[in-house]
GUGULO-312555 format. One line per 2 residues: number of its first residue (from 1); for each residue x, y negated, z of C-alpha. Coordinates in nm, 2 decimals. Example, Ala and Ser with C-alpha at 12.3 -4.5 7.8 and 13.67 -1.06 7.14 Angstrom:
REM GUGULO-312555
1	1.23 0.45 0.78; 1.37 0.11 0.71
//
This chain:
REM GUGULO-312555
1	1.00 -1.80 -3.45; 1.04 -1.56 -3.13
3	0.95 -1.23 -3.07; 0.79 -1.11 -2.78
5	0.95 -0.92 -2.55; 0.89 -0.55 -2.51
7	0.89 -0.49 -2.15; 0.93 -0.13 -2.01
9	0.80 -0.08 -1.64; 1.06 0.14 -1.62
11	1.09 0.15 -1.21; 0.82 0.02 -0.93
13	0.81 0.14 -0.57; 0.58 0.02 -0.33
15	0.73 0.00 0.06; 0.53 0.03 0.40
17	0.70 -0.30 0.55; 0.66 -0.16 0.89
19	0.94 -0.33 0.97; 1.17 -0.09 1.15
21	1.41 -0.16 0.97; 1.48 -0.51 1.12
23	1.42 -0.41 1.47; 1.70 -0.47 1.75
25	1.72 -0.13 2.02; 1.86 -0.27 2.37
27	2.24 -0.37 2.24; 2.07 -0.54 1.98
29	2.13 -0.27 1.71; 1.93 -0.24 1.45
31	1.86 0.13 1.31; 2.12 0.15 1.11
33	2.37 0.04 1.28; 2.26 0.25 1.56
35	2.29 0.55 1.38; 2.66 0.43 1.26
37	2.75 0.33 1.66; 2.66 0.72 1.75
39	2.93 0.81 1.52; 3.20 0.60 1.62
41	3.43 0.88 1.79; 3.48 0.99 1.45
43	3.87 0.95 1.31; 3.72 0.88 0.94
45	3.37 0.74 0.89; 3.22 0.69 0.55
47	2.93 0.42 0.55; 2.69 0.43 0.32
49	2.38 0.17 0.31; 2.24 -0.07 0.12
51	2.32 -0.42 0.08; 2.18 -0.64 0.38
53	2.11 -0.36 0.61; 2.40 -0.50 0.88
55	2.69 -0.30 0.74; 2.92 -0.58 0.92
57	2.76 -0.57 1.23; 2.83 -0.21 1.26
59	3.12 -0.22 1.20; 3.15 -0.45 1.52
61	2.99 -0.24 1.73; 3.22 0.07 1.59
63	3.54 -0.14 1.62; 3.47 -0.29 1.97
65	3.42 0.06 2.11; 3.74 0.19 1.92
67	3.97 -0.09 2.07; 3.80 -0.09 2.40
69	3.70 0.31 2.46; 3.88 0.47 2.27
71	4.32 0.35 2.31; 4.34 0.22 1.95
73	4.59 -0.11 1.93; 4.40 -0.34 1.70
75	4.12 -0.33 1.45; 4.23 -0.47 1.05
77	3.91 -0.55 0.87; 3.98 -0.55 0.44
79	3.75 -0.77 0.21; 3.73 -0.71 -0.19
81	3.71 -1.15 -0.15; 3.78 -1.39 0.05
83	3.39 -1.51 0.04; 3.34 -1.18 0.23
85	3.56 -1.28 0.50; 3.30 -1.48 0.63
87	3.10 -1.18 0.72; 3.34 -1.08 1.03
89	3.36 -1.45 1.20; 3.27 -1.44 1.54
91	2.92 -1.30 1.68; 2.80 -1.35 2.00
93	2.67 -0.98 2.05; 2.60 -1.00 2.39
95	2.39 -1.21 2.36; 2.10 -0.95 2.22
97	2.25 -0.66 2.47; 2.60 -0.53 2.38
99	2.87 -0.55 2.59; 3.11 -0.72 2.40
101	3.14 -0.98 2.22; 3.28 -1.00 1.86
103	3.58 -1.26 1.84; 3.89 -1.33 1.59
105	4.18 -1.59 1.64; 4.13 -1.81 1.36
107	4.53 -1.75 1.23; 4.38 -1.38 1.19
109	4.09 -1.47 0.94; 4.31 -1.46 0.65
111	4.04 -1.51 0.42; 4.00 -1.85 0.53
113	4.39 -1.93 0.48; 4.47 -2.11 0.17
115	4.76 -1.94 -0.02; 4.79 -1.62 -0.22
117	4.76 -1.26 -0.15; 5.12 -1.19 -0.18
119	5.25 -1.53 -0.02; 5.24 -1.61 0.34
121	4.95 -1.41 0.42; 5.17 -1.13 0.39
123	5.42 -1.21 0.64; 5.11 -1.33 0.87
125	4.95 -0.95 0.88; 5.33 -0.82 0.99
127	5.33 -1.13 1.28; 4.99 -0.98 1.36
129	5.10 -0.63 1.41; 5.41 -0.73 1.66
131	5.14 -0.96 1.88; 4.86 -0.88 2.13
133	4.58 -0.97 1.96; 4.29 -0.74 1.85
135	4.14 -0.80 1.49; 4.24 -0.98 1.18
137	4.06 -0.99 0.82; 4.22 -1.02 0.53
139	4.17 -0.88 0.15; 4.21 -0.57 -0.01
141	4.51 -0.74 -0.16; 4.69 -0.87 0.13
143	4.65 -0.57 0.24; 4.78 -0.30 -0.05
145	5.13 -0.60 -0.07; 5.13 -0.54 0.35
147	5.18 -0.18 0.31; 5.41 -0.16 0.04
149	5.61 -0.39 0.27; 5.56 -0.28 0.59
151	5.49 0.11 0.53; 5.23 0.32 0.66
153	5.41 0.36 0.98; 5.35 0.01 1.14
155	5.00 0.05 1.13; 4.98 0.39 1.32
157	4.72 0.39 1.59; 4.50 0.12 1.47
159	4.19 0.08 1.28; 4.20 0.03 0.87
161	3.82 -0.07 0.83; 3.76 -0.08 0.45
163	3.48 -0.32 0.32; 3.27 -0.25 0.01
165	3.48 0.08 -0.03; 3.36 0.15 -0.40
167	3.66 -0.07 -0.50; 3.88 0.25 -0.40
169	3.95 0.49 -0.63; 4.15 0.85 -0.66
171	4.32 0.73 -0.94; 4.75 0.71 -0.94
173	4.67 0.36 -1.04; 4.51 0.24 -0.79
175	4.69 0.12 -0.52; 4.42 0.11 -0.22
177	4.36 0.48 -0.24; 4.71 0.57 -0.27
179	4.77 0.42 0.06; 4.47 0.52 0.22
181	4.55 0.89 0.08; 4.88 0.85 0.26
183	4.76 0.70 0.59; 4.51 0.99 0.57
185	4.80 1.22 0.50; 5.04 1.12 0.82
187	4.70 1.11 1.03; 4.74 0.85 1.24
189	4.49 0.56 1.19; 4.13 0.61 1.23
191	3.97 0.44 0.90; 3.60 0.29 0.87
193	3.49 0.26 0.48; 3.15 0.12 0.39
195	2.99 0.05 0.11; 2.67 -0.07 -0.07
197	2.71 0.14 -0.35; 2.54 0.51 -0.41
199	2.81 0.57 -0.69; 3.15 0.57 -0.59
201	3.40 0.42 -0.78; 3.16 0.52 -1.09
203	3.38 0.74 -1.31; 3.66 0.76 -1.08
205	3.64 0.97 -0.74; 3.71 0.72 -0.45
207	3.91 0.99 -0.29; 4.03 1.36 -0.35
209	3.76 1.62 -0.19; 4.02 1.71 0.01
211	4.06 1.35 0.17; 3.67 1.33 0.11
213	3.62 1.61 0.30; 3.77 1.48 0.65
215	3.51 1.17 0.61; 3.20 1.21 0.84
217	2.89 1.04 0.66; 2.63 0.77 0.80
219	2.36 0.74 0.53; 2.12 0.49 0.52
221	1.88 0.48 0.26; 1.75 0.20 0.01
223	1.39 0.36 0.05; 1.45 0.34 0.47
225	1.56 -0.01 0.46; 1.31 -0.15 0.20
227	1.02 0.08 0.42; 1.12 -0.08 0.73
229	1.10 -0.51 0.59; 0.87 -0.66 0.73
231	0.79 -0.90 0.47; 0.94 -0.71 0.11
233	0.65 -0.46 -0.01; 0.72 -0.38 -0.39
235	1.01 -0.41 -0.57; 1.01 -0.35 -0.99
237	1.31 -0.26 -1.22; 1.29 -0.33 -1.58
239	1.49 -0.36 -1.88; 1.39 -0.58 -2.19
241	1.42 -0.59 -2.54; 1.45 -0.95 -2.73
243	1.55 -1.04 -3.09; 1.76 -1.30 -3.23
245	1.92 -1.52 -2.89; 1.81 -1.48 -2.51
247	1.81 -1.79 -2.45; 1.52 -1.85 -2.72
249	1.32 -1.54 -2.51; 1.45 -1.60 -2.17
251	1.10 -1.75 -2.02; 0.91 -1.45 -2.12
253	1.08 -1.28 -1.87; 1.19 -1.54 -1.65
255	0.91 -1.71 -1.40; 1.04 -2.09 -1.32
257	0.84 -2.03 -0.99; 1.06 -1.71 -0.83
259	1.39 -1.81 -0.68; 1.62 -1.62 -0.96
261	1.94 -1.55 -1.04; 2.03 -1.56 -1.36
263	2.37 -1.38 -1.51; 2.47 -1.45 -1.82
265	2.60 -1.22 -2.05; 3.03 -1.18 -2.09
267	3.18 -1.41 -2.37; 3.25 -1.03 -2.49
269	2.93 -0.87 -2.50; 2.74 -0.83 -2.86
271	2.49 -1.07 -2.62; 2.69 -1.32 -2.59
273	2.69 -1.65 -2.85; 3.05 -1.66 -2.74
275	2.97 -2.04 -2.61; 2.87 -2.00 -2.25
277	2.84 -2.35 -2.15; 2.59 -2.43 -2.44
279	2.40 -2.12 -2.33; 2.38 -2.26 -1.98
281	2.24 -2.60 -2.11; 1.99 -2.37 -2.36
283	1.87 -2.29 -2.07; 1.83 -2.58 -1.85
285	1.62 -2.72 -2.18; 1.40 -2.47 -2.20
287	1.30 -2.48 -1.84; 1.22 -2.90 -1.84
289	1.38 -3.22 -1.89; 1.69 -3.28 -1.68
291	1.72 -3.56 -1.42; 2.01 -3.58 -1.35
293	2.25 -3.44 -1.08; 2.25 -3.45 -0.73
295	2.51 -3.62 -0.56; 2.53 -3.37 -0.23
297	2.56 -3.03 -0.40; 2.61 -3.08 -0.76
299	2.27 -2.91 -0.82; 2.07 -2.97 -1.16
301	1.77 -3.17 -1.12; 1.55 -3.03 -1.41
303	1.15 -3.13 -1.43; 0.98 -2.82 -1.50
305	0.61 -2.91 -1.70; 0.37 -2.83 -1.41
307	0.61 -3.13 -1.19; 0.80 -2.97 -0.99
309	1.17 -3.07 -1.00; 1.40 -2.75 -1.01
311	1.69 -2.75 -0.84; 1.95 -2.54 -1.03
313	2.31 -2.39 -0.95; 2.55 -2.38 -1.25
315	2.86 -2.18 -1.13; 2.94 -2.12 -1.53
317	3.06 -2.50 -1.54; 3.45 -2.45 -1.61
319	3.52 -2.74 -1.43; 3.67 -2.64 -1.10
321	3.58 -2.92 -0.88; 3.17 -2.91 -0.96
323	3.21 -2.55 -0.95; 3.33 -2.51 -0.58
325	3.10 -2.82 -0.50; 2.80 -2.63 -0.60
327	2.91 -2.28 -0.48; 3.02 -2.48 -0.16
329	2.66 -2.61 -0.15; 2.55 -2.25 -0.21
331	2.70 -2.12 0.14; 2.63 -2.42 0.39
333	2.49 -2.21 0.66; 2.30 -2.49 0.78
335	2.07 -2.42 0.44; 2.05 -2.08 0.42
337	1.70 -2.06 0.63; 1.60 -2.34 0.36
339	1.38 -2.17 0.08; 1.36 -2.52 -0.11
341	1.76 -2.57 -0.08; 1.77 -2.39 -0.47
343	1.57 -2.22 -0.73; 1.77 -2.10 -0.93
345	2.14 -2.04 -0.98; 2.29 -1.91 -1.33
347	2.63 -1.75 -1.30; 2.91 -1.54 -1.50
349	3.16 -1.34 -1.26; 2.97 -1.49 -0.95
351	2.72 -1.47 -0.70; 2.71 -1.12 -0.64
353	2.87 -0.89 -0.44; 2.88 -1.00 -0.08
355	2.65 -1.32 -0.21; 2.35 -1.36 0.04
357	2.08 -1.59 -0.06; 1.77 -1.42 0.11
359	1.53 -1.58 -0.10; 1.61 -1.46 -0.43
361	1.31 -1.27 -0.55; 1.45 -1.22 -0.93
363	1.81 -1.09 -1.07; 1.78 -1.15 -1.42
365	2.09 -1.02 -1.58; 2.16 -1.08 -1.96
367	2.32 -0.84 -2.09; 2.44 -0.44 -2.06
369	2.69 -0.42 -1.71; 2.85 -0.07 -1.79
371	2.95 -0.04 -1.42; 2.68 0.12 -1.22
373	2.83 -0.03 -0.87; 2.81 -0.39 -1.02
375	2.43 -0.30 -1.13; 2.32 -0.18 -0.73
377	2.55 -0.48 -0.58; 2.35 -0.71 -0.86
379	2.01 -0.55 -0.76; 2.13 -0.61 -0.40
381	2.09 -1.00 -0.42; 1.71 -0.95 -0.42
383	1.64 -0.69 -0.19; 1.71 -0.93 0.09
385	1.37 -0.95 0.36; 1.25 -1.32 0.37
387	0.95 -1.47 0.50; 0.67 -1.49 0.24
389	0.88 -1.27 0.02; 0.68 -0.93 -0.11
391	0.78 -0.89 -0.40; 1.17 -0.85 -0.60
393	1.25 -0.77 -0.90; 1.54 -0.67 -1.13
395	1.55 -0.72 -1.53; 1.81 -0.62 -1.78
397	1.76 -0.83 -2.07; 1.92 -0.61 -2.37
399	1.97 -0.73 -2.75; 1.69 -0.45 -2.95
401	1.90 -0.23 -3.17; 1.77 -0.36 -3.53
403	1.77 -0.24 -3.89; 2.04 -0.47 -4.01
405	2.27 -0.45 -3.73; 2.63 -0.34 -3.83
407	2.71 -0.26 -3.47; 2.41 -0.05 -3.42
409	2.64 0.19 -3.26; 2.72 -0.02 -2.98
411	2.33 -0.15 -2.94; 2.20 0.23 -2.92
413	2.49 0.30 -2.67; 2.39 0.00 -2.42
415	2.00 0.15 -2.50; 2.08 0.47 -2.34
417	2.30 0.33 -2.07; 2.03 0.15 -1.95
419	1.79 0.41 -1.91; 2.07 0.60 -1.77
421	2.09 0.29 -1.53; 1.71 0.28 -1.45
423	1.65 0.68 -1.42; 1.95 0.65 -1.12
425	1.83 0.36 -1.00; 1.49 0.56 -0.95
427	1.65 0.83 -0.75; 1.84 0.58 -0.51
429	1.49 0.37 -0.43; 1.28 0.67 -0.35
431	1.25 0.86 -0.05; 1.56 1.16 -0.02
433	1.41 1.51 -0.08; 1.46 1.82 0.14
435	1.44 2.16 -0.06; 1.38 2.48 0.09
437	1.30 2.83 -0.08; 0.94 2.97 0.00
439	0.93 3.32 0.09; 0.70 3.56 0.30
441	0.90 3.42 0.58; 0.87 3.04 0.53
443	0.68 2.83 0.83; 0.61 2.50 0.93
445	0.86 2.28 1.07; 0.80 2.08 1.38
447	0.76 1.71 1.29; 0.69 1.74 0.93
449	0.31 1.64 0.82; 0.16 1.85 0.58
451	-0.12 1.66 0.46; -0.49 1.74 0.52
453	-0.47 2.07 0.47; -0.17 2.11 0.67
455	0.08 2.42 0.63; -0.02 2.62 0.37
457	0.14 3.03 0.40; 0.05 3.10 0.04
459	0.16 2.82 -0.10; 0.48 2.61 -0.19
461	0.44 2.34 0.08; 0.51 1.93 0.04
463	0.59 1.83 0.36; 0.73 1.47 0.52
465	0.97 1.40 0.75; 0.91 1.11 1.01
467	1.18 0.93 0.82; 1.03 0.93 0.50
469	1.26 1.28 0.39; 1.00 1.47 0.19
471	1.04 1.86 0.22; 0.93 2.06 -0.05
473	0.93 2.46 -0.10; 1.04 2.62 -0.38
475	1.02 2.96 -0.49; 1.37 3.16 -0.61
477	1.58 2.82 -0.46; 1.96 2.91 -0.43
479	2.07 2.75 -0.10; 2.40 2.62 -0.07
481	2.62 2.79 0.16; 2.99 2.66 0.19
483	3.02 2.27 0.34; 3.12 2.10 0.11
485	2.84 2.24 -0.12; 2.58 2.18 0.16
487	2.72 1.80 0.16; 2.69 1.80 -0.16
489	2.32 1.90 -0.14; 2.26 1.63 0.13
491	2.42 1.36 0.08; 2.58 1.33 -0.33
493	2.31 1.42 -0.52; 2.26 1.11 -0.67
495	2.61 1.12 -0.76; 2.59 1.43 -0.95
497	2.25 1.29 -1.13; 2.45 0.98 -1.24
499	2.74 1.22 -1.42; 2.46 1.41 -1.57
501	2.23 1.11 -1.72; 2.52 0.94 -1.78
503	2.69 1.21 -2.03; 2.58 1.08 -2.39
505	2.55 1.43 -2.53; 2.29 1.49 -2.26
507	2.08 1.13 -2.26; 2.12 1.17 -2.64
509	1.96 1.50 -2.69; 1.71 1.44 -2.42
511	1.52 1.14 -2.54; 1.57 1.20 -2.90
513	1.63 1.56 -3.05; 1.23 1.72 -3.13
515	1.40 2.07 -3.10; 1.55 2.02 -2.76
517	1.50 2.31 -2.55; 1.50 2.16 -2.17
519	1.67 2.42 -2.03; 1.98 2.29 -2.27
521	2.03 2.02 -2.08; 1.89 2.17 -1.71
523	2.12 2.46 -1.69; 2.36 2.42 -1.96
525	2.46 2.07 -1.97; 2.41 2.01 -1.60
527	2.61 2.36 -1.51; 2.85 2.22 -1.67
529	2.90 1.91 -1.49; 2.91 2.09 -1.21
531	3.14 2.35 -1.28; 3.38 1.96 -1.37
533	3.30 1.81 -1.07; 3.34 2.11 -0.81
535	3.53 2.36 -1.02; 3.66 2.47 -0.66
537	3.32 2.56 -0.52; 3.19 2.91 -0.56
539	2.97 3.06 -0.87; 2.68 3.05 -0.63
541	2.71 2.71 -0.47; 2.76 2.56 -0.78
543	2.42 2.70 -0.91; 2.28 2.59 -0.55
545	2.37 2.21 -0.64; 2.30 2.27 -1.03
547	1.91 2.35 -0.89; 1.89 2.09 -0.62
549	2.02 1.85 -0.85; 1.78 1.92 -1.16
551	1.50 1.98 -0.92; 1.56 1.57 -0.72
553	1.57 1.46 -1.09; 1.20 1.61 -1.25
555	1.08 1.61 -0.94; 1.12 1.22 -0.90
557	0.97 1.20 -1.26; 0.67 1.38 -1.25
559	0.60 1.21 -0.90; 0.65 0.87 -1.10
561	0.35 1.02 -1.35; 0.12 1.04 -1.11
563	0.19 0.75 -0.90; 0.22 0.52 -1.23
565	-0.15 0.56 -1.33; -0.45 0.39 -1.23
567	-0.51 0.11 -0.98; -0.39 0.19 -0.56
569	-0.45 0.00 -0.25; -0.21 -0.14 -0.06
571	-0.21 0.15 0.15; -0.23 0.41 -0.15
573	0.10 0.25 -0.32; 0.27 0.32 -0.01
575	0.21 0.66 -0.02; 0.13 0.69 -0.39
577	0.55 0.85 -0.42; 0.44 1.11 -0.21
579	0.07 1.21 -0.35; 0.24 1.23 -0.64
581	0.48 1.49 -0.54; 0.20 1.69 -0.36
583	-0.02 1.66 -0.68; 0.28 1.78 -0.92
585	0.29 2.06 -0.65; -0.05 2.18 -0.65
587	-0.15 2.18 -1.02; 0.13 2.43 -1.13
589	0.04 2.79 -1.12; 0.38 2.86 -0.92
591	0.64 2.65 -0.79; 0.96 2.77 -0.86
593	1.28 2.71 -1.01; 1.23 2.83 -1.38
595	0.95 2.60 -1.40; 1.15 2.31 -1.26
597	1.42 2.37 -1.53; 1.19 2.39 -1.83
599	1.10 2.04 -1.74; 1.30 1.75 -1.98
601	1.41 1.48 -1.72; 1.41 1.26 -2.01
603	1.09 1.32 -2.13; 0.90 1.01 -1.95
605	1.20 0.76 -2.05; 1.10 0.86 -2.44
607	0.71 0.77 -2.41; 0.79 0.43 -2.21
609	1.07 0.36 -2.50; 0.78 0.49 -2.77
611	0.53 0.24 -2.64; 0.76 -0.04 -2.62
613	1.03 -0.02 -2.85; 0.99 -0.17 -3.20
615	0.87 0.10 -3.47; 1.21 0.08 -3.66
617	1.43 0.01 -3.42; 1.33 0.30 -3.25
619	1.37 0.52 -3.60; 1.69 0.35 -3.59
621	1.81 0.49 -3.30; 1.67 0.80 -3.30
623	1.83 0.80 -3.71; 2.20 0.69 -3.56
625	2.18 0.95 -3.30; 2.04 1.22 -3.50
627	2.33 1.22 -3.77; 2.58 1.25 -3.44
629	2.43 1.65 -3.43; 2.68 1.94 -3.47
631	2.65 2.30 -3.47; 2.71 2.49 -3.13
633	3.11 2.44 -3.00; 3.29 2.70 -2.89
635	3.31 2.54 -2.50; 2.87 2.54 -2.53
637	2.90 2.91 -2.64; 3.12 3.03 -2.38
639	2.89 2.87 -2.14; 2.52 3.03 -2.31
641	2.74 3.34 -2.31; 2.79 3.29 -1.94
643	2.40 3.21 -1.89; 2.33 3.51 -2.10
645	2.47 3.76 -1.86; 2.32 3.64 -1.54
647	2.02 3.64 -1.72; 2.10 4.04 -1.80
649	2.17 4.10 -1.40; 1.85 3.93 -1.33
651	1.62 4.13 -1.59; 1.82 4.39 -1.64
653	1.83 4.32 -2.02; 2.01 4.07 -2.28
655	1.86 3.78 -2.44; 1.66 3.84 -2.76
657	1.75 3.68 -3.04; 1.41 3.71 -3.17
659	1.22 3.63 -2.83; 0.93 3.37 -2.84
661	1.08 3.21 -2.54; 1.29 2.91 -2.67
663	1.55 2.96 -2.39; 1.56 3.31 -2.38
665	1.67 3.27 -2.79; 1.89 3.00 -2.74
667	2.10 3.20 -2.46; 2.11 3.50 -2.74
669	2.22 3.25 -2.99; 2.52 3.12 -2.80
671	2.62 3.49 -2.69; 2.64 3.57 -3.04
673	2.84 3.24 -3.11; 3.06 3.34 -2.83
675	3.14 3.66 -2.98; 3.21 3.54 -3.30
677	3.44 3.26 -3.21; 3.59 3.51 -2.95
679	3.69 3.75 -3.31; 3.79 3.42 -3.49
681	4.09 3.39 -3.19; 3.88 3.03 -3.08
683	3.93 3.09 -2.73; 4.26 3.11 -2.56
//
């Protein structure tokens, strides 16, 4: 007997589809690549935008005027795969308006060579260097064996334009950024990175801040591309619970009629029944009776019960020759305008990154996938615009941490990570926020709409820009004022949110400990991931980006409160984001930072979980999590200590241990601590 499913609507963002976004100017550009080409005299140019906003054709445009304009010898375009090399074949761009037109010699696509990495391929990138022609493509891999051979040196004055760049990392062990490092180093090459991705090489920095530094940003947002479809409207992200197998559940989540993608969990997930091809053919059954294969593609013929006949991609088969049949049939370009080529296509390691199937309107993913880049690139295979396509979706189908389970560890772990998941995934679909303080000299700015009321002098103001940026004021706001910290604060604070939600301690504590005090996790926990990640910046910058960061964060919740209830119009759910900012805005007594830190950024992803979350497996978790609880360190001390003495220069007085404010006590608490463990020699 099955359970049903406990859905959480854990993400769903409703998009003008204005269609701006798809738009050509003159030289056939659309917006972002526009805003990319007016960058292209920089020496290092750091691309970030979503998938299927035209990050390829930019880098055309960008290259074309580099070799042409600006004296650099040839252009070398890197992949992560050789399925990606298809992006860069030739393009006749002057045929919308440019003045050039896009073209590589064959011998020069080496994605399309057969042979290995560190074969031929090799010695073909070297014969490319010594000859007159412009561009080649190969992979990251060709490319990392080329330089070892060849040095840095050969490829002075030429472009090193780095595809899906979140495959970089700062890391001694990875190969790609030690070379770029270097090439960045002898300063001689003018490198183009892009990528998809709003988390950098997760974990790992892609490059030092020093290296990071010398990048000039293009930033194009998921919220600007998804505003300007035309035809996509809503897209929803959701994780799932399930007991006993997925494939018993799967078709309470998964609607035959939606073009879908299905991946299937790893052989070495707690998901997985370790026996993937008997999963796949679980599947197939439960969706209709099969009728056999067809001859052309290798496609499953399935007969759903309402009569259609499904069409289904298996790219799980371990048999090489019907797997590159069907993923051969799954990239005939002569289909891909075809919305009734496929329905649905189920896949392990495949079919994401760089996979473009427009019609997709569901990636249904089994399973917990730790990396947060694999999650966006995953989510990416939907968000493509299609006729009669308004609505996408993304579910995470998760095992429900039970009772009886002896790895309930691991279950609660993947829990969290998946709200972690869905709270960043939040911040990247919604508009970007502008912060400014609010004092007696605070004004309008030109451009930004107010609302009905329009600029308001005594009162924090919510204000949007014409690009969807909303501006908000905020009393006792700590401005950044180095450049790096004011990057920071404009273009990475998403990247900061996703160290912070991603620290167990703090997801832990913030969904599950009654006696949390939210400024715990608001100034402590995030001060100290601040002080980790730019120990370089000053005292004062860091607390700027501690308060911009905390304030994007509750700010994007308590907007998702509002906008979540009741029933909107088309034209309200378009707006409902914003109204919900405003509303947040208006009913406090005063907007400022205090209040924004005693807010739990948590505190919404506990009442979905609450309402959706099986009674025990829920005391489960909270039981496994709670027994995990220590006693203040020394390291959370020192830092309630620090806390504890700005506090003293601000009101001229120490915390009270006896004070009714829970923060207030809690920074006398850890000063006390720090004494003690400062007499008990704890600290060196």
């Amino acid at each position: 007997m099955t359970i049903s499913i406990k859905s959480v609507p854990s993400v769903s963002v409703s998009y003008a589809g204005n269609g701006s976004s798809t738009k050509a100017n003159e030289f056939g550009m659309r917006p972002m690549q526009e805003r990319a080409f007016e960058k292209r005299g920089e020496q290092y140019l750091l691309i970030k935008s979503p998938p299927a906003s035209g990050k390829s054709r930019a880098l055309m445009f960008v290259a074309l005027d580099k070799l042409t304009n600006q004296g650099l010898k040839q252009a070398i375009i890197v992949v992560p795969e050789k399925s990606i090399g298809s992006s860069f074949h030739d393009e006749p761009l002057s045929k919308h308006g440019f003045w050039a037109d896009w073209h590589v010699e064959p011998k020069w696509n080496l994605c399309d060579a057969p042979g290995n990495d560190n074969g031929g391929k090799v010695g073909s990138v070297g014969a490319f260097l010594g000859s007159n022609d412009k561009v080649l493509v190969c992979t990251h891999a060709t490319f990392r064996f080329a330089v070892d051979k060849f040095g840095i040196e050969a490829f002075d004055d030429r472009l090193i334009a780095v595809d899906e760049f979140h495959h970089v990392s700062a890391n001694p062990e990875n190969k790609l950024g030690l070379h770029l490092g270097d090439f960045i180093a002898r300063d001689r090459v003018h490198i183009v990175a892009m990528t998809g991705s709003y988390f950098r090489g997760d974990a790992e920095a892609v490059l030092s801040p020093q290296d990071e530094g010398k990048f000039e940003s293009v930033t194009y947002t998921y919220y600007e591309q998804l505003n300007g479809y035309e035809h996509l409207k809503q897209l929803d992200i959701g994780y799932f619970f399930y007991s006993d197998s997925y494939a018993d559940d799967i078709l309470k989540v998964l609607n035959p009629t939606e073009k879908t993608i299905i991946h299937i969990p790893n052989v070495n997930s707690r998901e997985s029944t370790k026996d993937k091809i008997k999963e796949v053919e679980h599947i197939i059954e439960t969706l209709g009776s099969w009728q056999g294969t067809d001859p052309a593609t290798g496609f499953q013929l399935v007969a759903a019960p309402d009569g259609r006949v499904l069409r289904i991609a298996d790219l799980v088969d371990d048999d090489p020759v019907k797997r590159d049949r069907v993923s051969a049939a799954l990239k005939d370009y002569r289909q891909k305008n075809n919305r009734d080529h496929v329905d649905i296509i189920i896949a392990l390691g495949m079919a994401k990154e760089g996979f473009d199937w427009i019609w997709c309107e569901h990636a249904l993913t089994v399973g917990y996938r730790s990396s947060l880049t694999e999650i966006v690139q995953i989510i990416g295979r939907a968000t493509r615009d299609a006729p009669g396509k308004t609505r996408a979706r993304f579910s995470n189908l998760i095992a429900e941490p039970a009772a009886a389970d002896d790895i309930v560890t691991e279950a609660v772990n993947d829990t969290l990570k998946a709200i972690a998941a869905s709270l960043l995934m939040e911040q990247v679909l919604v508009p970007r926020f502008e912060f400014r303080p609010k004092n007696p000299q605070s004004g309008p700015v030109i451009g930004v709409e107010y609302g009905e009321r329009g600029y308001e002098t005594d009162k924090c103001n919510v204000g949007v820009h014409p690009n969807g940026t909303i501006q908000i004021e905020i009393k006792g706001l700590v401005m950044p004022k180095s450049e790096e910290a004011i990057r920071v604060c404009q273009e990475d604070l998403n990247e900061v949110i996703a160290a912070f939600v991603q620290d167990k301690t703090t997801i832990e504590r913030g969904i599950f400990d009654p006696e949390l005090v939210p400024e715990e996790l608001t100034q402590q926990r995030m001060g100290k991931i601040i002080k980790d990640k730019f120990p370089h910046l000053a005292e004062e910058d860091q607390e700027a980006v501690r308060q911009h960061a905390v304030a994007a964060l509750n700010f994007t919740q308590k907007a998702k409160e509002v906008a979540s209830g009741g029933s909107l119009s088309e034209e309200g759910a378009n707006t409902a984001f914003v109204d919900g900012v405003r509303k947040f805005a208006m009913d406090v007594r005063e907007l400022d930072i205090d209040l924004i830190d005693r807010i739990n950024p948590f505190g919404e992803a506990y009442s979905i979980l609450a309402k959706t979350m099986s009674e025990d497996s829920l005391k489960q978790v909270a039981a496994a999590i709670a027994a995990k609880r220590t006693a203040l360190t020394p390291a959370e001390a020192k830092e309630l200590a620090v806390r504890a003495v700005r506090f003293k220069k601000e009101r001229g007085r120490l915390p009270s241990i006896s004070s009714a404010d829970a923060w207030e006590k809690r920074m006398a608490e850890g000063a006390a601590a720090f004494v003690r463990f400062k007499d008990e020699g704890r600290y060196e």
